[in-house]
N, C-alpha and C positions, 0 to 999 in steps of 0.2 A: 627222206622225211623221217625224224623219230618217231618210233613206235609207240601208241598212246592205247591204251586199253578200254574199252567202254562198254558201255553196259549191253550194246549192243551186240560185241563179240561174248560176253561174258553168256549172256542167255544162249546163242549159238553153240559156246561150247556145249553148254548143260545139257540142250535138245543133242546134241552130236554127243555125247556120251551114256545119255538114257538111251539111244539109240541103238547104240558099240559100233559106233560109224567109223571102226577106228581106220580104214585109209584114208578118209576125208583127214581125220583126229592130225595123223604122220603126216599128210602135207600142212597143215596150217603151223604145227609147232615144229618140223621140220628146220623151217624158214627163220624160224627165232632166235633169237640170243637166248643165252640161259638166263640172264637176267630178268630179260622180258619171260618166259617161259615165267620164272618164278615171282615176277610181278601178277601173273594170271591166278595162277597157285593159291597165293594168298587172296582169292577173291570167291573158290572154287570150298567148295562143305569138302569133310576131312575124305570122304567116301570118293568123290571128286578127283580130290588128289590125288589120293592114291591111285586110281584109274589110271591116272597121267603119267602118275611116276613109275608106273606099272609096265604102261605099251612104252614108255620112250627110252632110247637106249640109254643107257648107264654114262656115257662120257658125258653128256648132256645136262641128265636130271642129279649127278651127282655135285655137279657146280650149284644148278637153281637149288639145290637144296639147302647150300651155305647162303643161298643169299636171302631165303626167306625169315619169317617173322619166327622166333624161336617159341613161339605154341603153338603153331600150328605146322614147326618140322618136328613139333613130342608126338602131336595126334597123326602124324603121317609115319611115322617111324613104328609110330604103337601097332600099325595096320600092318606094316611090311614082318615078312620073317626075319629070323636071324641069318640066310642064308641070301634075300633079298639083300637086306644092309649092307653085309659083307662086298655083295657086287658094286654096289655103289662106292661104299668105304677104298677100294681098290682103285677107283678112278679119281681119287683125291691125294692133293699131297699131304705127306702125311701131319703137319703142322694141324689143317683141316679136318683129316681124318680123326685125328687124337682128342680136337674139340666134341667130332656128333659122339662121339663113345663116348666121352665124359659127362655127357648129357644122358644116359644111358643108366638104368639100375645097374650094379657093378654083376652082379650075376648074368645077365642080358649081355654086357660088354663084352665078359669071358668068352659067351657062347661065339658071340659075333667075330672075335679074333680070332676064334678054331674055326672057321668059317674062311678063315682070307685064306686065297690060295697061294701065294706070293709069300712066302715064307720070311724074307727078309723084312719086305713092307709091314709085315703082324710086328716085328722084333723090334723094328724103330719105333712105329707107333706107341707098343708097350713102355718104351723108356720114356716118351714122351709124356705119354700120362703118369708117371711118377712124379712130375715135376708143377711146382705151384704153377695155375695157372698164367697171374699175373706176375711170372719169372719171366726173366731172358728164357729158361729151361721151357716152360710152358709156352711161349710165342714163338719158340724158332720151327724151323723144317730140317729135315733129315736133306732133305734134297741141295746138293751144290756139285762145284765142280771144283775137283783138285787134285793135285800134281803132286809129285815127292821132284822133292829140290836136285837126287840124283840121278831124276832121269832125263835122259837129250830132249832136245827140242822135237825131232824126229819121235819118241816115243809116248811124248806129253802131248803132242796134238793127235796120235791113234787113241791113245785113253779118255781124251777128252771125250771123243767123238761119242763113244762107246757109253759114257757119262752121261752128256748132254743127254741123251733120249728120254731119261726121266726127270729133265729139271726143264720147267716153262719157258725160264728167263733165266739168261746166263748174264748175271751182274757183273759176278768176278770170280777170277779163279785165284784160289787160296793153294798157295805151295806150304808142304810139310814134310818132317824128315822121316825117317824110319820106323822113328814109333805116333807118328800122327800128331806130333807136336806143329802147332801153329811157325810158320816162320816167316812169311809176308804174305804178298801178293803178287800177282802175275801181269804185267803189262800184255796186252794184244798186239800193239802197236811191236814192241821188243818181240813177242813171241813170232811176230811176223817176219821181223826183218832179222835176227837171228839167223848162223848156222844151223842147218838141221843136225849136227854133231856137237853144237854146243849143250854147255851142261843147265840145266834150271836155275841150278843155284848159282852162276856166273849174273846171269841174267834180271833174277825176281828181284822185286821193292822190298827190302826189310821193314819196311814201317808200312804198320794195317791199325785200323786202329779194331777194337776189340770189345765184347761183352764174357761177365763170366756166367754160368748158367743160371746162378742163384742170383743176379742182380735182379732188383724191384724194373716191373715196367717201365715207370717215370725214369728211368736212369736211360735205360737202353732209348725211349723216345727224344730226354735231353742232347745226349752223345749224338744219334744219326739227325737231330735237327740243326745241334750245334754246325755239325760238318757238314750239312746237308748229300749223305749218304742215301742212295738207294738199297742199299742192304751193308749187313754187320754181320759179323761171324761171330759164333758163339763156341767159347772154351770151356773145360774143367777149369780146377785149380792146379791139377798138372799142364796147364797148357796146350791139351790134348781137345782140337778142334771136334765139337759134336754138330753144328750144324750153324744155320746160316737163321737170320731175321728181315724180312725185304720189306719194302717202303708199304706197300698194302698193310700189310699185317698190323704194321707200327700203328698208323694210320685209322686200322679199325680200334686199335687199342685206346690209342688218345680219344675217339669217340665215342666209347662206352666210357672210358672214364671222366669225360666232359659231362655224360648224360647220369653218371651216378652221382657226381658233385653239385649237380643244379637242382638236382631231387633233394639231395642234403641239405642244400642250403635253402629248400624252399620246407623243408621239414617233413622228406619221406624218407624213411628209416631202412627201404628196401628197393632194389631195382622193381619199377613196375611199367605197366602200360597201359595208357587211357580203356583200353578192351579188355584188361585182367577183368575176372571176376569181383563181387563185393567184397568177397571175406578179402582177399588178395591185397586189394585196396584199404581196405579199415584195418589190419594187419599195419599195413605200411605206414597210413598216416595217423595213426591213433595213440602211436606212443609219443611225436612230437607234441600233438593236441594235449595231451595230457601234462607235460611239463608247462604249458601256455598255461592251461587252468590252474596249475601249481603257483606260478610264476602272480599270475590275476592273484590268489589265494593271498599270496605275499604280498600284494600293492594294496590290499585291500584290509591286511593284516596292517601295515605301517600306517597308513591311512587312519587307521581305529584307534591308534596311538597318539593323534594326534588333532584327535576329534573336539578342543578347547580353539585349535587353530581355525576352523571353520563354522563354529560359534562366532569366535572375536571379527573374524575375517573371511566369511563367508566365500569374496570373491577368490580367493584362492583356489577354491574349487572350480573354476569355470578355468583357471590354468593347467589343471591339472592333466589333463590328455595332452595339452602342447609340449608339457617339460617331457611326459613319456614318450608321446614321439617323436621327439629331437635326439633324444638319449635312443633310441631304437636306431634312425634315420643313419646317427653318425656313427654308431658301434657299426653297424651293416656295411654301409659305406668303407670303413677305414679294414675291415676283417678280409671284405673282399679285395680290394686291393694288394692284402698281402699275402692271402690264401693264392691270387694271381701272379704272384710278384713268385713265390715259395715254389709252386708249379713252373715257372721259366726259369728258375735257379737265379733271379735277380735281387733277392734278397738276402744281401750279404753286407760287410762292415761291424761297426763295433752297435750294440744293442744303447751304450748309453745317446751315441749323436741320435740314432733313431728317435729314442725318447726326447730329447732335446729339439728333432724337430716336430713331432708331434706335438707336444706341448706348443709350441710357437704358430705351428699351424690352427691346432686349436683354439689357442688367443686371438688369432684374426680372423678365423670364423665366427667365435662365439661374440666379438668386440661388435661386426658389423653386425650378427642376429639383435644382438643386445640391445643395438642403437633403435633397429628397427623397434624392440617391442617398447621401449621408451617413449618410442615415436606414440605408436598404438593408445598405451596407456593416458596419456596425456591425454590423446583426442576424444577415449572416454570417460575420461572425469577422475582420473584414479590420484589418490594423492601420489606426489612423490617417491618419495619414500619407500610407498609400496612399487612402484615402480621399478625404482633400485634395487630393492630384494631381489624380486621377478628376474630384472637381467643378470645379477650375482649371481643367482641361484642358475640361471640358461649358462652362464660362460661356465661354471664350475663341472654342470654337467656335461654341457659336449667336452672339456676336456678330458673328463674322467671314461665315458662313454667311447672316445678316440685311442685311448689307451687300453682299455679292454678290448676291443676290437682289433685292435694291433697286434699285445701283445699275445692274448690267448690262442689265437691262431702258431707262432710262433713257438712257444710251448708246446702244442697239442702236436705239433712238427718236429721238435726234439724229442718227443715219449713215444715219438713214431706214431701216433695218431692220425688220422687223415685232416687234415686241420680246413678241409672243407665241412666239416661240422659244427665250424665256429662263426661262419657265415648264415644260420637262419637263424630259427627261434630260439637257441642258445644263447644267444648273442645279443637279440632283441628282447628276450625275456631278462638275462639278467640288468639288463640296463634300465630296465625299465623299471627295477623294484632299485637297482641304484641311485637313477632320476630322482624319483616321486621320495625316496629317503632325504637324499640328499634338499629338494627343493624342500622339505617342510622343516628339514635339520635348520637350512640359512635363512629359512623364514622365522622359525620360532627365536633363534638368537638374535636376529637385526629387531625383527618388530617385538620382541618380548611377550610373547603368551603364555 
């Protein structure tokens, strides 16, 4: 049965650690996953925690610690020493480990890396943090397993051995020559059925496929989805293997970047969480707000320009939110699409057929809305005429509204922009001061005011 946490074990722990009941404490979390441990964690006041992370051993609580909510592994880390961290820091790969220290005031970091006793584990980790986070360099791990092409069969599976003790999961072993240049990869299936006298390099896959350190996230997550890879090795630009990228990693990557793109595109300017604080929150969402009001400013601006038009033709005004939110509906609509399309690498071809079909698509969206508000109009009483405007003016818009949506995404992609910014109020704002432009531009020339 899965492990479900409730409020009733939740108060239990509380009473068993106001207690310091701690062998009762060691059999209940004993028994746990770290996951579950860390599911507890996050339900437990910062004092709590610590407690927890305190009495339980370090193999344990240094995994639940990657897996909890990242404000409240700042307030348990704040609690522990530099010499606490350290211990836990050591039971992490170092991929892992390089994240909680970078989370860390860079003075604190220092202390905590003279703190690891494992001297080599401090030396990879420090490289690791040189490296942009959202790099191949910043997602990989020091931790794999690899061969030099000229050693036997016989001497690659004693080094293996020797290796494997600090890597989880042995995805693949990477063969490299003399100076740790990348050269393939290593069959099992071959390493098995091999001479023990044969040489690596008789034997290994010359084709691996590969990241370089400085490549962007999205590139490293495109390549191991495309091939559907559980891990990628990661090179210099001397082709000098530094480490490995496995399907987890990737994985969490693609998730915070799905979760920072939907914050963007609903208009939060900053990673947050429904439990951040106020200032945290009005921070993050007050600068979008702020362009929305700009955005009003303008509709409202045009609008006053055109204030003879709703003298002569009053009811124009009563259309006036419909043509804005068509022009909002389809910019949003056609942005996401390609902000989706730009994120899978399927947004490729020449940019004029695109426009070509957008236009064409737009024509038969806006032909069928068109028909409808003709319909409408008729039924209540509207002349003609003004009718035709109204749909002129709706087909003119969504196609203009289709085509900003389209293309500013794809621009904001070539400037190297996150062009998930072009899917909220960006998008809906500018469309909406193009709309309401446009709708009183083909109104004042057809009906003449």
């Amino acid at each position: 049965m899965q492990f479900q946490v409730s409020n009733e074990l939740i108060l239990r722990l509380k009473d068993l650690i106001q207690e310091k009941n701690d062998t009762r404490l060691l059999e209940i979390f004993n028994e746990l996953h770290f996951a579950d441990v860390a599911e507890i964690i996050n339900e437990l006041s910062p004092f709590e925690a610590t407690y927890i992370i305190k009495l339980l051993d370090s193999e344990k609580t240094s995994d639940a610690l990657m897996e909890l909510e990242e404000d409240v592994r700042e307030r348990i880390l704040n609690k522990l020493s530099a010499k606490e961290i350290a211990e836990e820091v050591e039971e992490l790969d170092t991929d892992d480990a390089a994240d909680i220290l970078a989370e860390l005031p860079e003075e604190r970091a220092e202390t905590v890396i003279s703190e690891i006793e494992d001297e080599e584990h401090a030396e990879h980790i420090v490289e690791l943090l040189r490296y942009d986070e959202d790099t191949a360099g910043g997602l990989m791990a020091k931790e794999l397993v690899q061969v030099n092409e000229n050693w036997t069969v016989s001497r690659c599976v004693f080094e293996m051995r020797k290796q494997a003790e600090n890597v989880t999961r042995v995805h693949s072993i990477y063969v490299v020559d003399q100076n740790n240049k990348l050269k393939g990869r290593l069959s099992l299936k071959d390493l098995l059925t091999a001479s023990t006298k044969t040489y690596i390099k008789e034997v290994y896959i010359p084709k691996v496929d590969f990241v370089r350190v400085d490549d962007e996230g999205e590139e490293v997550a495109r390549i191991m989805t495309k091939y559907d890879l559980e891990a990628i090795p990661v090179v210099d630009h001397n082709d000098v293997l530094k480490g490995r990228i496995t399907i987890d990693d990737i994985v969490d990557f693609i998730k915070d970047e799905a979760e920072k793109d939907y914050q963007m595109a609903a208009g939060i300017s900053q990673d947050v969480e429904a439990d951040d604080n106020i200032w945290e929150l009005t921070r993050a969402r007050l600068p979008w707000l702020v362009l929305g009001l700009l955005g009003g400013l303008g509709s409202v601006s045009i609008m006053g320009n055109f204030h003879s038009a709703l003298e002569q033709y009053p009811t124009l005004f009563f259309y006036t939110p419909l043509i804005a939110a068509m022009a909002g509906n389809v910019g949003v609509q056609s942005s996401a699409i390609i902000v989706q399309g730009l994120a899978n690498d399927v947004v490729k071809g020449s940019l004029w057929n695109r426009l070509v079909k957008e236009i064409g698509l737009s024509l038969i969206n806006g032909i069928a809305l068109a028909l409808l508000l003709i319909l409408f109009g008729v039924i209540m009483g509207n002349e003609m005429l003004f009718n035709l405007t109204v749909a002129l003016a709706l087909i003119l818009v969504i196609i203009v509204a289709a085509l900003v949506g389209t293309f500013v995404p794809i621009i904001l992609d070539k400037k190297g922009i996150d062009p998930a910014i072009a899917t909220g109020p960006f998008i809906t704002t500018s469309n909406d001061i193009f709309g309401i432009f446009l709708f009183f531009y083909i109104a004042k020339l057809i009906l003449g005011f």
